[in-house]
LUMLUMTOR-231160 format. One record per residue (C-alpha): residue in one letter; y, x, z. Coordinates in Angstrom, 2 decimals. Layout:
LUMLUMTOR-231160
<resn:A c2:Y c1:X c3:Z> .
...
***
This chain:
LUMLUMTOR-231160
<resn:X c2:88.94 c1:75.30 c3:87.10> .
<resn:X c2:89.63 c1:73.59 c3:90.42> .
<resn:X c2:92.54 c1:74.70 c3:92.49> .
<resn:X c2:91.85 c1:75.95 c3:95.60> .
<resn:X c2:94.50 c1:75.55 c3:97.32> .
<resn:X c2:95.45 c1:71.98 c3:96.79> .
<resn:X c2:97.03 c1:70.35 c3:100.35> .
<resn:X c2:97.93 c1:73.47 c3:101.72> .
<resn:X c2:100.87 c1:74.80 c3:102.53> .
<resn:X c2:102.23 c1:78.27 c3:103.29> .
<resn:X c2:105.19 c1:80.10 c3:104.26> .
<resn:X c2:106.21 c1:83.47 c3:102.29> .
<resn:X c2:108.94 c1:85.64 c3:102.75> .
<resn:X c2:110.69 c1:87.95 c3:101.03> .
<resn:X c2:109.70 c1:85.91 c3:98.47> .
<resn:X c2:112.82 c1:85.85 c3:95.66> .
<resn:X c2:111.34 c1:89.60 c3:93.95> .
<resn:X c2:108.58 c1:91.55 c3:94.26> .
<resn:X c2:104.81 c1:91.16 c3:95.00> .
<resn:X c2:106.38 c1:87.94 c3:97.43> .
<resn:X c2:107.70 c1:86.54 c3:93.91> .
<resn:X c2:104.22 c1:87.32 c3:92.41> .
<resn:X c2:102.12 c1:85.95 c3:94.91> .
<resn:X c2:104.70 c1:82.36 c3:95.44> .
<resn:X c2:103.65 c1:81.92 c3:91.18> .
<resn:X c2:100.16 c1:82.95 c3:92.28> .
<resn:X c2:99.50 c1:80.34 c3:95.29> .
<resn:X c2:101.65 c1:77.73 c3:92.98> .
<resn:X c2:98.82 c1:77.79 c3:90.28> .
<resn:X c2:96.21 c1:77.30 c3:93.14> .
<resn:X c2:98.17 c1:74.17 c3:94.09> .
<resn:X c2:99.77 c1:75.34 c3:97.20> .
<resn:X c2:103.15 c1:73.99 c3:98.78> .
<resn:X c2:105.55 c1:76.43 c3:99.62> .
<resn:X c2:108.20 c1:77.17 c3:101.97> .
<resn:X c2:110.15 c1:80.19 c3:99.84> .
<resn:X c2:111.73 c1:82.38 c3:102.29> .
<resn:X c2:114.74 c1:85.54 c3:100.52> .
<resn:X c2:118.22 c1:86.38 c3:100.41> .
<resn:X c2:118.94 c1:85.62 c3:96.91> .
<resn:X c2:119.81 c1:82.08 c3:96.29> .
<resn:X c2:120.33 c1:82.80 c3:92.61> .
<resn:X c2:117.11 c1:84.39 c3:92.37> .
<resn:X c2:115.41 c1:81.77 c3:94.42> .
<resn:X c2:116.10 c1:79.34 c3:92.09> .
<resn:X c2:114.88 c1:80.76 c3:89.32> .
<resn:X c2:111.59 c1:81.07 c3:91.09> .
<resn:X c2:111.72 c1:77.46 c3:92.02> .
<resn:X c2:112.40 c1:76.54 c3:88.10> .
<resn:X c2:108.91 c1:79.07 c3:87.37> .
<resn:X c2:107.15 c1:76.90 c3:89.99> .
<resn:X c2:108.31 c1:73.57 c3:89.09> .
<resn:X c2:107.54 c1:74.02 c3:85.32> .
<resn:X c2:104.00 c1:74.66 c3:86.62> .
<resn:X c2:104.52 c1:70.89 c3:88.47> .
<resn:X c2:104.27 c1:72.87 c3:91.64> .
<resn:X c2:105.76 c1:71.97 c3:95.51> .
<resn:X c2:108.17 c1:74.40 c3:97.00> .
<resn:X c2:111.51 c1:74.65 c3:98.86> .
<resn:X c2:113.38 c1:77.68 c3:98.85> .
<resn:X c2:115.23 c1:78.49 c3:102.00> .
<resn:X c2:117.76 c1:81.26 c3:102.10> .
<resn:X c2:118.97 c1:83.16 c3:105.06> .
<resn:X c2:117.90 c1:86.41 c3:107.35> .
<resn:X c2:114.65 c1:86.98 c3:108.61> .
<resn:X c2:115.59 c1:89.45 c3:111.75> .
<resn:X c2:117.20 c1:85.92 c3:112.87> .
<resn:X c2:114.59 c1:84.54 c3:115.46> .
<resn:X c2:116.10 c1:80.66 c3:114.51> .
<resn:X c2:115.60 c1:81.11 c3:110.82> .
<resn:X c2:112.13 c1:81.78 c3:111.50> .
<resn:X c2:111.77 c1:78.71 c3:114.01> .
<resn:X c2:113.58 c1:76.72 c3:111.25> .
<resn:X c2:111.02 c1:77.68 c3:108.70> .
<resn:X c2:108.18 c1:76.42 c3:110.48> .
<resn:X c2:110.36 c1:73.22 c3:111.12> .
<resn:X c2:110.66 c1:73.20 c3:107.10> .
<resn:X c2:107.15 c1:73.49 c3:106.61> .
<resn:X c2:105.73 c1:70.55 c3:108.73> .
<resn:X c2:109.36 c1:67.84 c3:108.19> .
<resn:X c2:108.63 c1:68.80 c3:103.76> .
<resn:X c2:104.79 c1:68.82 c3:104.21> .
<resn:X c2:103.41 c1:67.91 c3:107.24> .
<resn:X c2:101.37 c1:71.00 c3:107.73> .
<resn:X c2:100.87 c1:74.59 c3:108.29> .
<resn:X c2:98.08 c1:76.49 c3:106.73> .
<resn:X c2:99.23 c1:80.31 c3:106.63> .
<resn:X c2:101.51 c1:82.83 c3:106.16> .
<resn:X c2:102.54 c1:85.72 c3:103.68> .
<resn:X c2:104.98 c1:88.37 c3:105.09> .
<resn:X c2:106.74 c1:90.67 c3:102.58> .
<resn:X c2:110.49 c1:90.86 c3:103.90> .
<resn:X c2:111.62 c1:94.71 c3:104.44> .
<resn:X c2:114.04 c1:96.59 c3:103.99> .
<resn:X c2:114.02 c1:100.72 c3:103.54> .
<resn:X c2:116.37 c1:102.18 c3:106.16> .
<resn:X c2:116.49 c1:105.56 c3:104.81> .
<resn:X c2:117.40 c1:108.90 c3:106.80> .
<resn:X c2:115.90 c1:111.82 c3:108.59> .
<resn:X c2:115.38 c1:111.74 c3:112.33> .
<resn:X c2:118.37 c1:113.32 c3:113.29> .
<resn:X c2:120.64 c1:111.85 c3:110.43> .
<resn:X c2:119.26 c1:107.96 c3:110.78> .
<resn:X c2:122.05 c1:105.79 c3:112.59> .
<resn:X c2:120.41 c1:104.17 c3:115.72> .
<resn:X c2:121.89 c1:100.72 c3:114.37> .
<resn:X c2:119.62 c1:101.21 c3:110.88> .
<resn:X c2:116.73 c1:102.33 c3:112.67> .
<resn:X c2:116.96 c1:99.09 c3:114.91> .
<resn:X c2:117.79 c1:96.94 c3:111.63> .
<resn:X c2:114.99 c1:98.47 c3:110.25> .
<resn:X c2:112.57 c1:97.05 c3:112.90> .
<resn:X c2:114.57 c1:93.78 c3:113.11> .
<resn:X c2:113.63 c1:92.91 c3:109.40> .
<resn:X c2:110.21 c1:94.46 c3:108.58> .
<resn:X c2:108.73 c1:93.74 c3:112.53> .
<resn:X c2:110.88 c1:91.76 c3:114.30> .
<resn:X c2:110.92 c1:89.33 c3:111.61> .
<resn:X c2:106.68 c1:88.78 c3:111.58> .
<resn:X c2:106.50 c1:88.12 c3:115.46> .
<resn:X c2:109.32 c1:85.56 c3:115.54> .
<resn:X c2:107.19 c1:83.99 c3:112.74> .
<resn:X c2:103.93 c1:84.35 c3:113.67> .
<resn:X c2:105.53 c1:82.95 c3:117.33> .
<resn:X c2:106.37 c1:79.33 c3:115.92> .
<resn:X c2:103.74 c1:79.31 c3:113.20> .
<resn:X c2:100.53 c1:79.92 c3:115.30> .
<resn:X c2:101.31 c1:76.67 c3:117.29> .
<resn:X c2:101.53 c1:74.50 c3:114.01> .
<resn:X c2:98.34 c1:76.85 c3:112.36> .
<resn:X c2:96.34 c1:76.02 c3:115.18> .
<resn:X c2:96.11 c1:72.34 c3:113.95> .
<resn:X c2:94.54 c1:73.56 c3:110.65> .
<resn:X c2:90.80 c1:73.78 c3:110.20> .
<resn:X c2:90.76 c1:77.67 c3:107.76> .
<resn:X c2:94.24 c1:78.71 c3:108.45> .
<resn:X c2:94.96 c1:82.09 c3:107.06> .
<resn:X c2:97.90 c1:84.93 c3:107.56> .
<resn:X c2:98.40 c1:88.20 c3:105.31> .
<resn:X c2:100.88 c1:90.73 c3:106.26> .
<resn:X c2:102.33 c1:92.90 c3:104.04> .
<resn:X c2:102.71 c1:96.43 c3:105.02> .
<resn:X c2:102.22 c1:99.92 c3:103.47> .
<resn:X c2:100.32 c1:102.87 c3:102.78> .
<resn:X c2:103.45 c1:104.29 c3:104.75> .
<resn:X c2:101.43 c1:102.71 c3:107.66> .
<resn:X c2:99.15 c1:106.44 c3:106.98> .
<resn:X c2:101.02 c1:109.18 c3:105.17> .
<resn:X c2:105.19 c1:110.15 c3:105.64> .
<resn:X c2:107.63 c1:110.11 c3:103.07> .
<resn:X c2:110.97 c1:112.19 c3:102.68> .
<resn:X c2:113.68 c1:110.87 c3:104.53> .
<resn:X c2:111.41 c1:107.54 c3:105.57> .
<resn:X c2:110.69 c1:107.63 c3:109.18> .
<resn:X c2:112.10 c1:104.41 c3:110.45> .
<resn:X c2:109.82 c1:102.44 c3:107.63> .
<resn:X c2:106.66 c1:104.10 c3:108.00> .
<resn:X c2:106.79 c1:103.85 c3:111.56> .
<resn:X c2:107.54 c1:99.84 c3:111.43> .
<resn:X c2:105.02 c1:99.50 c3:108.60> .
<resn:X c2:102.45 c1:101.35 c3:111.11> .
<resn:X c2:103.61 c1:98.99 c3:113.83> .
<resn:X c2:102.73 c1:95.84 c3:111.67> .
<resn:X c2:99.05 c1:97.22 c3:111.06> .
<resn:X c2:99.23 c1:97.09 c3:115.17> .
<resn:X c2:100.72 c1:93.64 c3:115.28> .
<resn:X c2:97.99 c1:92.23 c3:112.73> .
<resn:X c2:95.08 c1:93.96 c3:114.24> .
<resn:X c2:95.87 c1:92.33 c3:117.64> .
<resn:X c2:97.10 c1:89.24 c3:116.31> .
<resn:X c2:93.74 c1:88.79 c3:114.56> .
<resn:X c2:91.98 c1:88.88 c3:118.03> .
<resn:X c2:94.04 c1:87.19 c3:119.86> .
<resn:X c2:93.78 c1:83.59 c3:117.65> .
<resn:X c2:90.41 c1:84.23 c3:115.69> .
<resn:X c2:88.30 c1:82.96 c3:114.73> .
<resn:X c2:90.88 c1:79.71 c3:114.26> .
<resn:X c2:93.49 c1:81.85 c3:112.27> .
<resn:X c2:92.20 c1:84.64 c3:109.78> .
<resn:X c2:94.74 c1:87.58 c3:110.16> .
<resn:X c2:94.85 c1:90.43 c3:107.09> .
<resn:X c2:96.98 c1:93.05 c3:106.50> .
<resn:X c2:97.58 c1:94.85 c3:102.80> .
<resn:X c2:98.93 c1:98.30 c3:102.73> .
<resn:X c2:100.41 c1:98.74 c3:98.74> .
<resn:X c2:100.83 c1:101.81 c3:97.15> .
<resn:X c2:103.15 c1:102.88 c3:94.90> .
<resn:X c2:103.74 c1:98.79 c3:92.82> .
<resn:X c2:106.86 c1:98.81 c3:90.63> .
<resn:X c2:109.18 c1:96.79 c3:92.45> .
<resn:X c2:112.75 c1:96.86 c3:93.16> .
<resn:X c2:112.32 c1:98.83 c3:97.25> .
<resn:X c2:110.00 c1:101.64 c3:94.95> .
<resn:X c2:113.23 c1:102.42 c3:92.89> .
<resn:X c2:115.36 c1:102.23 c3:95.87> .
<resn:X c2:112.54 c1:104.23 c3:97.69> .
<resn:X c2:113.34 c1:107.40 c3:95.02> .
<resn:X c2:116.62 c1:108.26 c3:96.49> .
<resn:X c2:114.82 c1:109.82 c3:99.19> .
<resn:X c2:113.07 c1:112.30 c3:97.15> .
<resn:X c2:114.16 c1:115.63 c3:95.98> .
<resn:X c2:113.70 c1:114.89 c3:92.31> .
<resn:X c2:114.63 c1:110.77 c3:92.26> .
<resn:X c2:114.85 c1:110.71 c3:88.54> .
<resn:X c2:110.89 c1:111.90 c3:88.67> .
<resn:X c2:109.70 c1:110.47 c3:91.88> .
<resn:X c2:108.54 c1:106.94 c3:90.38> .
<resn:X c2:107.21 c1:108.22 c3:87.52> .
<resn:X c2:105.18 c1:110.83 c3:89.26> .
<resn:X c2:103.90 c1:107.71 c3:91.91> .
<resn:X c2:102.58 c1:106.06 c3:89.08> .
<resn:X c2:100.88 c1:109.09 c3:87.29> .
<resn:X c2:99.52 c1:110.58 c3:90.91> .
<resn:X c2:97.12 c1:107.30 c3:91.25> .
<resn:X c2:93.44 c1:107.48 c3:89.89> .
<resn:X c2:94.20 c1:104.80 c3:87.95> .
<resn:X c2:97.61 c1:106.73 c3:86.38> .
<resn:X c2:100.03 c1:103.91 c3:86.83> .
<resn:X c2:102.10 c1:101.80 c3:88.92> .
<resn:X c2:100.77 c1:99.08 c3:90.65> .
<resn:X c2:101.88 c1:95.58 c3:89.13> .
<resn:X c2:103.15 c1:93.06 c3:91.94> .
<resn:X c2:100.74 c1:90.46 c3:90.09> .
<resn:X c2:97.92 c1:93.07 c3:91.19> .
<resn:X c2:99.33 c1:92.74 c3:95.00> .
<resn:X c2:99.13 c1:88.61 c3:94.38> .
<resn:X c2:95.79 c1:88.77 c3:93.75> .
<resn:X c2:94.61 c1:90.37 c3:96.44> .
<resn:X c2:96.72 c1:88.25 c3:98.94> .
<resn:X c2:95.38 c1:85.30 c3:97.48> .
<resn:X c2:91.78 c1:86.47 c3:98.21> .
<resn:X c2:92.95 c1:87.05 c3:101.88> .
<resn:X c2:94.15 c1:83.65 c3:102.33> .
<resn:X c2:91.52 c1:81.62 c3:100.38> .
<resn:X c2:88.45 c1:80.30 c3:102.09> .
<resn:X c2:86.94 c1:83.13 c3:99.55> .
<resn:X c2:87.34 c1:85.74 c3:102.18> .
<resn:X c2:86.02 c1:83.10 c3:105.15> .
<resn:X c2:84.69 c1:86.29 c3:106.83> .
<resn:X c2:87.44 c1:88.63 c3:106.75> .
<resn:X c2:89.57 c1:88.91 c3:109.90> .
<resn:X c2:91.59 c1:91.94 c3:111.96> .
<resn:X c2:91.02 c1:94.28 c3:108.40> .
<resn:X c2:93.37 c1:96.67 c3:106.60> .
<resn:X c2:93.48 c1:96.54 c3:103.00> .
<resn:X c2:94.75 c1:99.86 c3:101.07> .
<resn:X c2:95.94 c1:98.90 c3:97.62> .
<resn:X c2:97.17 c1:101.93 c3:96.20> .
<resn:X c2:95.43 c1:102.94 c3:93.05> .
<resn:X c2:93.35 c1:104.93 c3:94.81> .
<resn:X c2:95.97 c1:107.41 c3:95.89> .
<resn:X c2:95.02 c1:107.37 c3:99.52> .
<resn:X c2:91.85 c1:108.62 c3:98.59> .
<resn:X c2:93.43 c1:111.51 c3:97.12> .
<resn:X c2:94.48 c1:112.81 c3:100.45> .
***
């Protein structure tokens, strides 16, 4: 089977665990070059290992996303290792957990910083460099916590709601030359769901229950979050711009 994404090259962050790990090993089979964005240098290694034994192209760059020169320096990264800029995967966020009158203004800010802040300042020095590219192609990572409140979460559902905003008008601003997507996951077992727990009454219960509450009566996989993201940014989904993907299992549609 051809690759499809031979000679392209894309950014990800957040991309040392999770669904950006997943989808990094997923764009590396499709023949992609990568720019690996995470805090982990250990486990950014070990994802560079998984992607070299494939014979894949990637350079894993630590640091902190809520910095507006890391972001600059990844798009540097990009174009001095590869010459080009093709697209973008966002998945760097952080929980910030706390009522509304027991959240510390500083998380609430850091909260933004990282899961907001962090896609403008990218999206700000990638567009330039994405404009160049005949089919470029951005998906942003967000949340069903975009649509429905969570114990003790109201500084990330209202900056995953904000990045729906922020794709939606990115999307018209720069179509049809970049393809802007945003993916809203449900419940995907992950190290932020476990972390997520402590917020519930019952923490022990609460990703269990996440799991069993879907209509398809588990936890999503991350690998079923890669696959979907590399729909979004392959010329398969030529025609999709400005949407909202729920991936959730169906438990959105459970009310």
């Amino acid at each position: 089977m051809d690759k499809k994404l031979i000679h392209k090259t894309y950014i990800i962050t957040g991309a040392s665990s999770g669904m950006g790990r997943a989808s990094a090993i997923r764009l590396a089979h499709e023949g992609a070059n990568l720019i690996l964005s995470g805090r982990d240098e250990l486990r950014g290694q070990l994802l560079l290992d998984e992607i070299f034994a494939l014979n894949g192209n990637a350079v894993f760059f630590p640091g902190d996303v809520s910095d507006l020169n890391y972001n600059k320096a990844l798009v540097e990264l990009a174009i001095s290792n590869f010459g080009q800029l093709d697209g973008l995967i966002t998945n760097a966020g952080i929980l910030g957990l706390g009522s509304i009158t027991e959240l510390d203004t500083q998380l609430w800010h850091k909260t933004f910083e990282v899961n907001v802040d962090s896609v403008f300042y990218l999206l700000k020095f990638a567009i330039p460099e994405m404009l160049k590219r005949p089919s470029a192609s951005v998906v942003i990572n967000s949340s069903i916590a975009a649509f429905k409140s969570f114990p003790n979460h109201p500084a990330y559902c209202a900056s995953k709601a904000a990045l729906v905003a922020l794709a939606k008008q990115a999307a018209v601003e720069y179509g049809p030359s970049i393809r802007i997507n945003c993916i809203c996951p449900g419940p995907v077992d992950t190290p932020l769901i476990h972390a997520s727990a402590v917020a519930f009454p019952d923490p022990g219960k609460a990703v269990e229950n996440a799991g069993k509450n879907t209509l398809i009566g588990r936890l999503g996989t991350p690998e079923d979050i890669a696959n979907l993201v590399f729909f979004l940014i392959s010329e398969d989904s030529s025609w999709i711009t400005g949407s909202v993907y729920t991936i959730d299992g169906g438990i959105m549609a459970k009310g």
